[in-house]
GUNU-264455 format. One record per atom (N, C-alpha, C, O): residue number from 1; x, y, z; atom name; residue in one letter. Coordinates in Angstrom, 2 decimals. Each point is the difference from the previous one (the first is absolute). Layout:
<nodes>
seq px py pz atom type
NUM X Y Z CA A
...
</nodes>
This chain:
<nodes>
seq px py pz atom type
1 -17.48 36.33 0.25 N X
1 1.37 0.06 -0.48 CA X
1 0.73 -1.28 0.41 C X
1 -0.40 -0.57 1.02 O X
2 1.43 0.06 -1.70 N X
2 0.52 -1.63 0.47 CA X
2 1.45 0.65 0.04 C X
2 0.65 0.90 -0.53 O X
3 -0.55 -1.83 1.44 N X
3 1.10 0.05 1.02 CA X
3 1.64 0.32 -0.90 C X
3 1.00 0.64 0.33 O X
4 -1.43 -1.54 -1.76 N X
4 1.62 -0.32 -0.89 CA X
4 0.19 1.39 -0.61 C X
4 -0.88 0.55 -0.65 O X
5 2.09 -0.02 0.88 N X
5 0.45 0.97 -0.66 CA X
5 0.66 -0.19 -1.08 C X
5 1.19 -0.07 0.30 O X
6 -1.39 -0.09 -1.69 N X
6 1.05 -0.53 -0.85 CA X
6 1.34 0.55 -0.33 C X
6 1.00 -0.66 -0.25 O X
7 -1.14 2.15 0.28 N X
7 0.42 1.44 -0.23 CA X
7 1.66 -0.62 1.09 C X
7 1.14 0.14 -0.46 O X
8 -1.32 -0.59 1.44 N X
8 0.81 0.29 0.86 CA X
8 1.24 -1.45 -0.02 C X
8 1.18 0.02 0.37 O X
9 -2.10 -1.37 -1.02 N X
9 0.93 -0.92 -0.33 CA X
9 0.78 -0.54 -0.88 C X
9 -0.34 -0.62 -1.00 O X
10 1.64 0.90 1.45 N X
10 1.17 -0.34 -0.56 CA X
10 -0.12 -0.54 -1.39 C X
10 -0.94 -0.79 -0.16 O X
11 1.81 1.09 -1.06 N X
11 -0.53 -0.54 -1.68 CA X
11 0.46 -1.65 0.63 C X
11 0.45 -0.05 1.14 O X
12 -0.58 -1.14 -1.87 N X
12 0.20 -1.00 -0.06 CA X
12 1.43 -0.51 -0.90 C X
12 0.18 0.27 -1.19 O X
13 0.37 -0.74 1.68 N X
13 1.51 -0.36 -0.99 CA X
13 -0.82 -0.86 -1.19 C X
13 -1.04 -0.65 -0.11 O X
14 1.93 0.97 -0.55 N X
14 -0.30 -0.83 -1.33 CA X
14 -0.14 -1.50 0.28 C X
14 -1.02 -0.68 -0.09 O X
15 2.52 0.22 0.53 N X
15 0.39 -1.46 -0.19 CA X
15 -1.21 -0.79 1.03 C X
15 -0.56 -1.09 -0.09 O X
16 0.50 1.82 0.73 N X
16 -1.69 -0.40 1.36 CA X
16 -1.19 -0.26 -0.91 C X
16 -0.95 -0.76 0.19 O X
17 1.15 1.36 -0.97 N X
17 -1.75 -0.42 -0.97 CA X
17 -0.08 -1.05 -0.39 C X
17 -1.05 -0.62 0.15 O X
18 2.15 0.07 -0.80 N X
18 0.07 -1.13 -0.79 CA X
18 -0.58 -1.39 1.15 C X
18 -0.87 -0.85 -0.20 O X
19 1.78 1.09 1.43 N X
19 0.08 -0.69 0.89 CA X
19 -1.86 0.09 0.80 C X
19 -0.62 -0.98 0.41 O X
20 0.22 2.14 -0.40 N X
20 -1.34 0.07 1.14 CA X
20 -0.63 -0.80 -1.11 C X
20 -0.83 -0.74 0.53 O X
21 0.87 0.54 -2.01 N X
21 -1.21 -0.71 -0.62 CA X
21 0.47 -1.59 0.02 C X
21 -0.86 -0.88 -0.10 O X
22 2.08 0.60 0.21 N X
22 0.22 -1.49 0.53 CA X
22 -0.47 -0.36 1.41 C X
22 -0.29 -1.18 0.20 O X
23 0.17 2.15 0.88 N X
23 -1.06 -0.07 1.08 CA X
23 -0.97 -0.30 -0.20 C X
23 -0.45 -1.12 0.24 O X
24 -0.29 2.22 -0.84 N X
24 -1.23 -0.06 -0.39 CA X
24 -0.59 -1.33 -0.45 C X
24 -1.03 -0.43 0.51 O X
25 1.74 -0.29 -1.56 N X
25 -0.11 -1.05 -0.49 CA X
25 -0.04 -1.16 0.83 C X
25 -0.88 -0.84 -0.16 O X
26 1.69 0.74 0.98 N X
26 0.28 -0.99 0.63 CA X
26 -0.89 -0.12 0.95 C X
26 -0.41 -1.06 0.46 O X
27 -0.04 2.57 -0.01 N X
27 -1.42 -0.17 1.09 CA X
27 -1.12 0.15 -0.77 C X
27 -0.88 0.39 0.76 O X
28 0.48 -0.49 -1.80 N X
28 -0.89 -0.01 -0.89 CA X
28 -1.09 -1.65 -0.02 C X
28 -1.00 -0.07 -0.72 O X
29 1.39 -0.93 1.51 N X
29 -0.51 -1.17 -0.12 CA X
29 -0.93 -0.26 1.43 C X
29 0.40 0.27 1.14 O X
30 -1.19 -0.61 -1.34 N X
30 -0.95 -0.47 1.24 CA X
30 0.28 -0.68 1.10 C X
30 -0.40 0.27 1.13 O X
31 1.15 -1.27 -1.50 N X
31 0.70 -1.03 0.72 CA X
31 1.13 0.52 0.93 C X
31 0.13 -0.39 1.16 O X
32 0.91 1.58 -1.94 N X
32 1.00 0.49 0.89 CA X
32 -0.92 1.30 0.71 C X
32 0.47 0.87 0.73 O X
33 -1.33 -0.95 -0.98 N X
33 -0.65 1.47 0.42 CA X
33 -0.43 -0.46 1.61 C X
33 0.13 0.76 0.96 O X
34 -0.60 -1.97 -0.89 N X
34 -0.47 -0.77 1.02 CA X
34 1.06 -0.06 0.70 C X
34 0.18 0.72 0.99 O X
35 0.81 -1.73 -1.49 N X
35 1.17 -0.38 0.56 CA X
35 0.38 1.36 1.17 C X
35 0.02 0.05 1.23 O X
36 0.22 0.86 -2.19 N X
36 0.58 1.31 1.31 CA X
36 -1.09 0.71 1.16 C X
36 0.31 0.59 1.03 O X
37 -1.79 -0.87 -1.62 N X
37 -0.52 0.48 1.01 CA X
37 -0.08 -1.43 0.95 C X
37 -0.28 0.18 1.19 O X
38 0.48 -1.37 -1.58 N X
38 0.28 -0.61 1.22 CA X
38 1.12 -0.05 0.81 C X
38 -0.14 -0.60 1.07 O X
39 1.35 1.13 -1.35 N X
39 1.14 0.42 0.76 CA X
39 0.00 1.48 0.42 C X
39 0.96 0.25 0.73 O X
40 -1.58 0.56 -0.93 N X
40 -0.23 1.14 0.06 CA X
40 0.10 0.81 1.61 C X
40 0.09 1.19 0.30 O X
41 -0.15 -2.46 0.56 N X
41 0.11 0.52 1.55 CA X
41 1.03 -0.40 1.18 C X
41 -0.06 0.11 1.22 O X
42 1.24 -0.72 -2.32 N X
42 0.56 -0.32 0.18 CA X
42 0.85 -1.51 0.65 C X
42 1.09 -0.32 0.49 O X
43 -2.48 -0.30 -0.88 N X
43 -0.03 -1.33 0.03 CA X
43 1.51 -1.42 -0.59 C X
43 0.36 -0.12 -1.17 O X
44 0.01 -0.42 1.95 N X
44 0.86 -0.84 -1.30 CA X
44 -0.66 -1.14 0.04 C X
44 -0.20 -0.69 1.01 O X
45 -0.28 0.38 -2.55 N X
45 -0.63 -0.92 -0.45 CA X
45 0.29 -1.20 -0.93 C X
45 0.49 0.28 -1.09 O X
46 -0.75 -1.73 1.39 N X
46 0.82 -0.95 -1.57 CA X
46 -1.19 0.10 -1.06 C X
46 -1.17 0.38 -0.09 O X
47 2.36 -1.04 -0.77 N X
47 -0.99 -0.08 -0.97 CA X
47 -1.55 -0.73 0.18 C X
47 -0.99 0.49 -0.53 O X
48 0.96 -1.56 1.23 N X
48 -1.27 -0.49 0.02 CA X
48 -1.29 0.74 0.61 C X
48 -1.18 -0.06 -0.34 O X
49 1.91 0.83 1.47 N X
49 -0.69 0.83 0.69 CA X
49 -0.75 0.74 -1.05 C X
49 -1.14 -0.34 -0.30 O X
50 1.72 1.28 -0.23 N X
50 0.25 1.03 -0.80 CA X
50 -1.06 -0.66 -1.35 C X
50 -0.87 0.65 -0.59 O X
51 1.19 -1.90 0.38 N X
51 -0.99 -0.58 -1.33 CA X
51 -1.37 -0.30 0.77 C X
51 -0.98 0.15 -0.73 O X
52 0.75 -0.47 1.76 N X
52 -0.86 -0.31 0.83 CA X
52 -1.09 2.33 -0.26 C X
52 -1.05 0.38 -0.52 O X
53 1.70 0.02 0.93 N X
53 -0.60 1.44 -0.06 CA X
53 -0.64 0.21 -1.23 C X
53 -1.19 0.29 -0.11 O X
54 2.23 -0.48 -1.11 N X
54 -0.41 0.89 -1.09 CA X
54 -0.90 -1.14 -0.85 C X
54 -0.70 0.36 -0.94 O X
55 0.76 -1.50 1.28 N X
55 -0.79 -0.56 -0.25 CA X
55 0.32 -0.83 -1.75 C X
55 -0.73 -0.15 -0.98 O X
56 2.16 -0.23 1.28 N X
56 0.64 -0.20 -1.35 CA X
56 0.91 -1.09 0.56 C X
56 0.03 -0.13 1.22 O X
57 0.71 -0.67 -2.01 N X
57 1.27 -1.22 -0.04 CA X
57 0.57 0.53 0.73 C X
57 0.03 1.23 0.03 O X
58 0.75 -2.14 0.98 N X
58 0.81 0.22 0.15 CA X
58 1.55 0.48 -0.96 C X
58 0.80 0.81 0.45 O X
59 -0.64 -1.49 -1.74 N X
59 1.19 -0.06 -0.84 CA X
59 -0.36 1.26 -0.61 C X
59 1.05 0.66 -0.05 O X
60 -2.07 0.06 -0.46 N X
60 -0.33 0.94 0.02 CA X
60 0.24 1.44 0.41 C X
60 0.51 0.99 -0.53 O X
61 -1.26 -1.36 2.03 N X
61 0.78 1.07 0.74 CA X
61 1.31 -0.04 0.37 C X
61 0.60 0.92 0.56 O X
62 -0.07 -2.21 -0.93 N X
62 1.71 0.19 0.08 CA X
62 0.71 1.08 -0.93 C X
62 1.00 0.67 0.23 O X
63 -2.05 -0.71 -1.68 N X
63 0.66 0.50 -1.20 CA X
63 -0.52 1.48 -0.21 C X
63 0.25 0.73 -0.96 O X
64 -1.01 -0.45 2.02 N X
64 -0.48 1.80 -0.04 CA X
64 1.06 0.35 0.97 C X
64 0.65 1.02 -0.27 O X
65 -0.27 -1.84 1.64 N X
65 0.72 0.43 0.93 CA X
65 1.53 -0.26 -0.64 C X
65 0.77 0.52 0.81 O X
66 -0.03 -1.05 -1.85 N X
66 1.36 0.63 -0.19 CA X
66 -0.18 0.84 -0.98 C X
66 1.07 0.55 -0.28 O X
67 -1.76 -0.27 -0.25 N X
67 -0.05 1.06 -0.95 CA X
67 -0.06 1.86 1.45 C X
67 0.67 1.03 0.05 O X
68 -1.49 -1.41 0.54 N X
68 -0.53 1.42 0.96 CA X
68 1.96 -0.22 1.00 C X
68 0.63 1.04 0.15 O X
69 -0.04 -2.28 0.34 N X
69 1.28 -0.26 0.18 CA X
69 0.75 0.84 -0.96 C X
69 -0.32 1.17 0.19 O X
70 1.17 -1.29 -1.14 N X
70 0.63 0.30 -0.98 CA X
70 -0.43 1.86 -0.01 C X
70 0.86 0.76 0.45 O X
71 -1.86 -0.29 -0.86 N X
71 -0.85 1.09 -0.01 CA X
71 0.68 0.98 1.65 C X
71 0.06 1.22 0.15 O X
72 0.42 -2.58 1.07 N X
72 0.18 0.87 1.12 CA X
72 -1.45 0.68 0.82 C X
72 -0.01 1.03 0.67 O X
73 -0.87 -1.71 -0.87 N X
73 -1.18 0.32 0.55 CA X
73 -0.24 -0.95 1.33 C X
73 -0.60 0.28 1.04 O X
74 1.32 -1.58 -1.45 N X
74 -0.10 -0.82 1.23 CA X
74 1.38 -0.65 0.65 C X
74 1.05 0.16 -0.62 O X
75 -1.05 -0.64 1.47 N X
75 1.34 -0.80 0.50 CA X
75 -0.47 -1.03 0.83 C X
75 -1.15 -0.07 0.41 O X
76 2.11 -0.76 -0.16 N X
76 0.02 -1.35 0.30 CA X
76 0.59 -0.09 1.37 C X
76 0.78 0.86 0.41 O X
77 -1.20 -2.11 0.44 N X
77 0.58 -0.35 1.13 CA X
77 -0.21 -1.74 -0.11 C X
77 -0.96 -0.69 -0.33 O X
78 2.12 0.42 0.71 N X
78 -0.15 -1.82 0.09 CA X
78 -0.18 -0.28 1.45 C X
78 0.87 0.28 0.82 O X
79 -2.22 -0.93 -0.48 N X
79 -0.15 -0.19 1.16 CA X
79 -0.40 -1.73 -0.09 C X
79 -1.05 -0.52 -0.36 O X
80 2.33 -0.09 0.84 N X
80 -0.30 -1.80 -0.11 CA X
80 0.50 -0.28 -1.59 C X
80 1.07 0.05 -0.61 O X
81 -2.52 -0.40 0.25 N X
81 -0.35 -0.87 -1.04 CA X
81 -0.88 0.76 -1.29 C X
81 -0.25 -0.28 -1.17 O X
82 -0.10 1.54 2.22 N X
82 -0.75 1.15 -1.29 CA X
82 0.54 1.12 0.32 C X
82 0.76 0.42 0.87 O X
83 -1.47 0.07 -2.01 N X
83 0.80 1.77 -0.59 CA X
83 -1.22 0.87 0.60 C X
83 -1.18 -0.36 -0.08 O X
84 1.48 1.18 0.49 N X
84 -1.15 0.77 0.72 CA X
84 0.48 1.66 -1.20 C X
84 1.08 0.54 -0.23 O X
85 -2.45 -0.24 -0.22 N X
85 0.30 1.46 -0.62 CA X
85 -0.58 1.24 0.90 C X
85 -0.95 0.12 0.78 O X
86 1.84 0.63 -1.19 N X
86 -0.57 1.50 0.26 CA X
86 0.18 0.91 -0.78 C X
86 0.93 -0.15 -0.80 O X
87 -1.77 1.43 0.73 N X
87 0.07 1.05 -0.46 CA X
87 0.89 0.98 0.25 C X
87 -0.16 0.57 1.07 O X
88 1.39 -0.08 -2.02 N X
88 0.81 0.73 0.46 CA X
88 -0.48 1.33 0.74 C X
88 0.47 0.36 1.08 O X
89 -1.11 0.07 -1.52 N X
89 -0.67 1.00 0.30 CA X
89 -1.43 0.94 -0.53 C X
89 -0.26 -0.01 -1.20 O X
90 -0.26 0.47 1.77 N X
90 -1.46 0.42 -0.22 CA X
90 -0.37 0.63 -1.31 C X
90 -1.16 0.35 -0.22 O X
91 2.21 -0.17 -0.75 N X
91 -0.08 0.69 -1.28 CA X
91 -1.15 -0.59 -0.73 C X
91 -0.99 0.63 -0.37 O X
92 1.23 -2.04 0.18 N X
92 -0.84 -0.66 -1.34 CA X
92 -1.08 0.39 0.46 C X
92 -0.46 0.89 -0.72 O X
93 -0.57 -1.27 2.10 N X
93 -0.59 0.09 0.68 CA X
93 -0.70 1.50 -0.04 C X
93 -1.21 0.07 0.21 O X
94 1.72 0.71 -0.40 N X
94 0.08 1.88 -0.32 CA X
94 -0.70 0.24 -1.18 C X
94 -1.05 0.61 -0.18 O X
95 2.01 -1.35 -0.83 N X
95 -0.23 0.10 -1.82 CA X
95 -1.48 -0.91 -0.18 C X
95 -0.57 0.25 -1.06 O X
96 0.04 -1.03 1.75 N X
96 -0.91 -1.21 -0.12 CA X
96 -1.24 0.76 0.59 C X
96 -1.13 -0.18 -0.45 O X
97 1.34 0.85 1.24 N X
97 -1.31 0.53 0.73 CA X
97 -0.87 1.79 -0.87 C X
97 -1.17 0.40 -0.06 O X
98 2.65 0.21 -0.49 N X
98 0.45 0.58 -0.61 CA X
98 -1.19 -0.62 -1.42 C X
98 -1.15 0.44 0.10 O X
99 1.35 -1.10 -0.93 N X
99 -0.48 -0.04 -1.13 CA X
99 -1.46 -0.77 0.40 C X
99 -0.67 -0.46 -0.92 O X
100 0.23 0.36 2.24 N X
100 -0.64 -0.76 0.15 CA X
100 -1.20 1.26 0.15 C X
100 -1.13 -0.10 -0.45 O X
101 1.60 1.16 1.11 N X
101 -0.72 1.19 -0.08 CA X
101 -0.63 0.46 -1.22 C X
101 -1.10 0.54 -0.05 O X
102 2.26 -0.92 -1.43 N X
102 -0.26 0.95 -0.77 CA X
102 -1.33 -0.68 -0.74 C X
102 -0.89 0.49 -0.70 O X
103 1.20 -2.01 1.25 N X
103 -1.26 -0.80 -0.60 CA X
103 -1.41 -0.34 0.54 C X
103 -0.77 -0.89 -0.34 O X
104 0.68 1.71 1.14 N X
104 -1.24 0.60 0.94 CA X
104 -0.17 1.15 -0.96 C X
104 -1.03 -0.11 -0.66 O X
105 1.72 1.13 0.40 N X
105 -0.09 0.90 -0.54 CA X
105 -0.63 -0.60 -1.80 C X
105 -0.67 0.79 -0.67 O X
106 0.88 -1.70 0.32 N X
106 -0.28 -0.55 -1.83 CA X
106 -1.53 -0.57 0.60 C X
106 -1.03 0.22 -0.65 O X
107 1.02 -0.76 1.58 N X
107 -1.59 -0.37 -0.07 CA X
107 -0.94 0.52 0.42 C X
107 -1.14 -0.43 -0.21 O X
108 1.54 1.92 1.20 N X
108 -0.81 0.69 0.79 CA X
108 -0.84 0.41 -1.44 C X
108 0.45 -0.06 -1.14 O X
109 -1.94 0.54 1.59 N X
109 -0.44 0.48 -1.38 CA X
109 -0.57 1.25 0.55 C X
109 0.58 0.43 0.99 O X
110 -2.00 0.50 -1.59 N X
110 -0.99 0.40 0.46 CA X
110 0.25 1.15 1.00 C X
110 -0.76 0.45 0.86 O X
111 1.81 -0.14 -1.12 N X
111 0.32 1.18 0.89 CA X
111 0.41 -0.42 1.69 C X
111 0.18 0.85 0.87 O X
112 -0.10 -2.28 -0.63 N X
112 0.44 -0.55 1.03 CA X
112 1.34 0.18 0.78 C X
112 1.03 -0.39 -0.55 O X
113 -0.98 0.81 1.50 N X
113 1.67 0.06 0.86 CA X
113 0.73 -1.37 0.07 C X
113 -0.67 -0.85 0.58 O X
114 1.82 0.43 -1.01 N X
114 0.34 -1.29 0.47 CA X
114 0.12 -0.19 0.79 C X
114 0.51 0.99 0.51 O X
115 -0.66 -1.94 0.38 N X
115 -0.13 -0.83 1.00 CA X
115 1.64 0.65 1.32 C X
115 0.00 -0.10 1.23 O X
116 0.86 0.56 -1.92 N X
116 1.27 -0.04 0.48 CA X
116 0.02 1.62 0.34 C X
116 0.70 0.42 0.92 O X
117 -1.70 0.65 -1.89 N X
117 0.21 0.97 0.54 CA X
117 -1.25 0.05 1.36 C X
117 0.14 0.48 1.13 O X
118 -0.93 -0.93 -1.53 N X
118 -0.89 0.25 1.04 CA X
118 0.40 -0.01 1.57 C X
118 -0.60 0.56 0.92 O X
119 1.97 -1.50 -0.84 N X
119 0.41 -0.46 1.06 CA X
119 0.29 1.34 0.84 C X
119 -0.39 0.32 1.12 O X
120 1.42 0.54 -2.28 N X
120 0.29 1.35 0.35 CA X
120 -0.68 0.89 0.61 C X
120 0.55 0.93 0.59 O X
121 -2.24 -1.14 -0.63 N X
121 -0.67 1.33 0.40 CA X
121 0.03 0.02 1.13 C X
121 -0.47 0.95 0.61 O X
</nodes>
């Protein structure tokens, strides 16, 4: 039996839908997908750092990080001469690990447990 009760959670507002698939979207890219699991522990990181991880431009990861900015997923600190980012909070990070399950679940085949429930037993 799994743990989620659906029965018991709250309906979803309307005007929220529109909005969770502009989430969705926005964490939908590889690059920002990285980006947050490299801030993910609460790290504050610059951009170079941060391009140095995901393994992309720097100008680049400038242009995934004001978009995930704007979105309110990240915030800024000026320390000197650079911008150090962080993760507002553990949500994206939630939603990312979250669909990351369900895609264990699309490739599991053969009557196989995914990898994520097994953890459970």
């Amino acid at each position: 039996m799994h743990a989620d009760n659906f029965e018991t959670t709250p309906p979803i507002e309307p005007e929220f839908i529109e909005l969770a698939g502009e989430v969705l979207g926005l964490l939908s890219d590889p690059t920002r997908i990285r980006i947050v699991f490299a801030l993910e522990h609460g790290e504050e990181l610059s951009v170079g750092e941060l391009a140095k991880l995901v393994e992309k431009s720097p100008s680049g990861v400038s242009q995934h990080l004001a978009r995930l900015r704007m979105a309110r997923m990240v915030t800024t600190r000026q320390d000197g001469t650079k911008v150090l980012y962080k993760l507002i909070d553990h949500h994206p990070s939630k939603v990312i690990r979250e669909a990351v399950r369900q895609a264990e679940h699309s490739v599991t085949t053969g009557g196989q447990v995914p990898r994520h429930h097994e953890a459970r037993a």
